[in-house]
N, C-alpha and C positions, 0 to 999 in steps of 0.2 A: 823416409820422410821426403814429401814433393818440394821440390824448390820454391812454392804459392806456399807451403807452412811454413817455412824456415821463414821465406821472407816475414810474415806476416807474426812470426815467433820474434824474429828479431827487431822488425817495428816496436812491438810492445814491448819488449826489453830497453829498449830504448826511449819510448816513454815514460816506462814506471823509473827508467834513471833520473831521466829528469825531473819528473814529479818530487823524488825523493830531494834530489837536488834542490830543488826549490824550499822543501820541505825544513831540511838539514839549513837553508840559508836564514830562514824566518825563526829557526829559532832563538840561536841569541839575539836577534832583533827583540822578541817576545820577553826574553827572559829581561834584558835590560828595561823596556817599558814596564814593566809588572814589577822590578824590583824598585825603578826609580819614581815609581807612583805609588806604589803602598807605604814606603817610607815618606813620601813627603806629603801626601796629601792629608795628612794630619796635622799636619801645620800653616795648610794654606784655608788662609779666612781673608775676608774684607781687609780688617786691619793691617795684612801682609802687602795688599796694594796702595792704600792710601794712606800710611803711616810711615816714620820716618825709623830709621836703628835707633834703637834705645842705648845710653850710656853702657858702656863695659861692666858685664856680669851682670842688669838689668833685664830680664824676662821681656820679651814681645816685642812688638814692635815692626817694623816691615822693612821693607827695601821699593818704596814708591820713588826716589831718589833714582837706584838702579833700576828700575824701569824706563822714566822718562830717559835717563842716561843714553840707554842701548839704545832707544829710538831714535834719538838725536845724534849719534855716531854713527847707526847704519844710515840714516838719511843722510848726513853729511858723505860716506861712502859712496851712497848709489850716486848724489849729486856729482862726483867728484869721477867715479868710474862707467856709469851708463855709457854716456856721450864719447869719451876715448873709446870702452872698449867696443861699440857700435859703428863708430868711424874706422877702428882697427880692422874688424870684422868684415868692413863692406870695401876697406883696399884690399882684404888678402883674399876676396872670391872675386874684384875684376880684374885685378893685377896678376891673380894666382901665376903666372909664370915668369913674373920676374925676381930677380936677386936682394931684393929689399923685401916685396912680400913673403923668399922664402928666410929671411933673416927676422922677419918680424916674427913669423910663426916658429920659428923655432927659439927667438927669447919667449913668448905667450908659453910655449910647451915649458920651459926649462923655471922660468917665472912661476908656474904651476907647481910645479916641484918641488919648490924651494919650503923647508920648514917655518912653519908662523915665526917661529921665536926669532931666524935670520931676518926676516923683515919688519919685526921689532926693532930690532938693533940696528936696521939701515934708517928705518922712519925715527928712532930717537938723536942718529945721527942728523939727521935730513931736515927735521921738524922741532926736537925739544931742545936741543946744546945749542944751534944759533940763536936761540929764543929766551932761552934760561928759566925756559916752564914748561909744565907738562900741561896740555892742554886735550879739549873734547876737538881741534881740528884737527892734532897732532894723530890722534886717538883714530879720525874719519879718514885721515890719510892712509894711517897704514894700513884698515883696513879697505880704504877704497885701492890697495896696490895690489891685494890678493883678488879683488873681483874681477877688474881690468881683463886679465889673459882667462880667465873661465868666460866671460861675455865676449870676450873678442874670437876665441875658437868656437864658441855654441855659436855665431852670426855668422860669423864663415861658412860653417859645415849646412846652415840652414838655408843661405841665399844659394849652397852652389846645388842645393836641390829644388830650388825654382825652375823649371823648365826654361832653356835659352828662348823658344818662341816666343814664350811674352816682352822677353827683352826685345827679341829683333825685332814684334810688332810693334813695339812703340818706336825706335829708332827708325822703322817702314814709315810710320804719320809725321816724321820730323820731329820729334825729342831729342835732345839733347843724350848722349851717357850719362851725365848725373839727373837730369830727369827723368828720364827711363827706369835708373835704379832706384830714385827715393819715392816717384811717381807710383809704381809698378812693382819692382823686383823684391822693394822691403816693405813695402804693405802684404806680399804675399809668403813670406815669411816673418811675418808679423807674429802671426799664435805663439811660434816655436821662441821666437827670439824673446817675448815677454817670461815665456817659460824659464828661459834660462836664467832672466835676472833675478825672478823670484827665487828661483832656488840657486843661486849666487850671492842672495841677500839670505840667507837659510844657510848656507856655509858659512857666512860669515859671523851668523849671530852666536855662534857657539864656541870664538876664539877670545882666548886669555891674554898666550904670549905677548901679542902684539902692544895690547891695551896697557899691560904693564910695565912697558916701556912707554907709553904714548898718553893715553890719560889720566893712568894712574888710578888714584880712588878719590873720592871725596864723601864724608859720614855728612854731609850738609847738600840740601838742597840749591843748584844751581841751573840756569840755562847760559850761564855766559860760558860763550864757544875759548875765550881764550886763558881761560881754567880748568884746573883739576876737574872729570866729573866719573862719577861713578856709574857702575856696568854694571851686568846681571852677573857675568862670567865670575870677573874681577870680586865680585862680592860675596859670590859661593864658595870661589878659591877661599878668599880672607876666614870667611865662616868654617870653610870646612877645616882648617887646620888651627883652629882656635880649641881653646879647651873647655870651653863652654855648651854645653848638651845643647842648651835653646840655642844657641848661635848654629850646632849641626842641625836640629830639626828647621831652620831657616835655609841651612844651604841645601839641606833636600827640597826643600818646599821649592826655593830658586831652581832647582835642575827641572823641576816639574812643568818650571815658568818656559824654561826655554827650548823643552821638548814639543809643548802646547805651541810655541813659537815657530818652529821646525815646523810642526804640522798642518800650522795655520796657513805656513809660507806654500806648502807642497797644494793645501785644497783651492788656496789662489790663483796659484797656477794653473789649476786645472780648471777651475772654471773661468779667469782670461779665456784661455787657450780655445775653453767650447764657444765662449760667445763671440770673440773674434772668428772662429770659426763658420759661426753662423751668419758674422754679419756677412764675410766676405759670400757665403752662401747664396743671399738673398740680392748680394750687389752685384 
């Protein structure tokens, strides 16, 4: 065999690996969407979203409650975590070689790491015992503590692929470094950076731990931030280990809610990303 077959033997072996790989990766992706939609979409109606839990051992009823909930804890998060972890982001790509940006980036990595349920217990310390309630800020905290260091490393890793030349031609016309970079350096890592928050508000909408140390639950309708309020998560948890059938057919219908959620979050992203894309394109 000529060294032109081999090679060209071993290309394709080496494709059809990955292909497989890829293959072998999607499928329990598949298997979990196919098993968490056939079991709940039988239970998701109308009344599932605009309707409130029905009394214990009571048929039907929704979790329109835990929906408004989730919303209002992840925006309380993004509010809470965008801005640090974007500011974090844009010291550790101009600073990158000093002793504080490498200690910021390496708590953001180590912060990352950390299990939901530890920063439950640090936000009920931080948030609900000085207060002597469990509340929906308590709730935005902790989750705004996990997005933080994911927005702060996706902004980093995005500005330090902006090409230095845009920065040094603004700084050539007289710009300021902080104009130069908010001017210039982070409109052009803009797409990437929007991307990351989306799906860092998409990581966040599928955690438990935190919330039941932080919000807690509430079977009542509320918007006041400095109260109990109820989640999507938190409510699937309660439902799914109830002994009540309609109460399981609801926490499936809820897992359904917040895979639709996850996904919603991923095609947002993507189309941010195209149309920032395009604007910068045309500008």
């Amino acid at each position: 065999m000529s060294s032109t077959a081999r090679r060209k033997m071993l290309s394709s072996a080496f494709v059809a690996f990955c292909a497989g790989s890829v293959i072998v990766a999607l499928v329990p992706l598949g298997f979990v969407l196919f098993f968490v939609i056939t079991q709940g979409i039988r239970a998701l109606n109308v009344d599932f979203f605009l309707h409130m839990p029905k009394p214990v051992g009571e048929p039907g009823g929704g979790m329109a409650n835990a929906i408004v909930g989730t919303l209002m804890v992840s925006g309380l998060a993004a509010l809470m975590a965008v801005p640090i972890g974007v500011g974090s982001g844009v010291y550790m790509s101009e600073y990158t070689g000093t002793k504080f940006a490498s200690v910021i980036r390496f708590a953001a990595d180590t912060l990352n790491g950390v299990p939901s349920i530890v920063i439950g217990v640090f936000a009920y310390g931080v948030a609900v015992l000085p207060f002597k309630q469990f509340s929906a800020l308590a709730g935005g905290f902790a989750l705004g503590v996990m997005m933080v260091p994911i927005i702060a490393r996706t902004t980093e890793e995005l500005l330090l692929l902006v090409p230095g030349a845009m920065r040094e031609g603004a700084l050539a016309l007289g710009a300021t470094r902080a104009r130069a970079v908010f001017s210039v350096v982070l409109p052009a890592a803009l797409p990437g950076i929007v991307t990351g928050i989306v799906l860092a508000l998409a990581r966040i909408a599928g955690e438990t731990a935190p919330l039941l140390f932080t919000s807690f639950n509430n079977r009542f309708f509320t918007t006041d931030l400095r109260q109990p309020i109820s989640t999507m998560t938190v409510q699937v948890f309660t439902y799914a280990i109830s002994p009540y059938d309609d109460w399981h057919r609801q926490a499936w219908a809820g897992a359904v809610v917040l895979v639709l959620i996850v996904l919603l979050c991923s095609l947002l992203a993507r189309v941010a990303t195209r149309r920032l894309e395009r604007m910068h394109a045309r500008g």
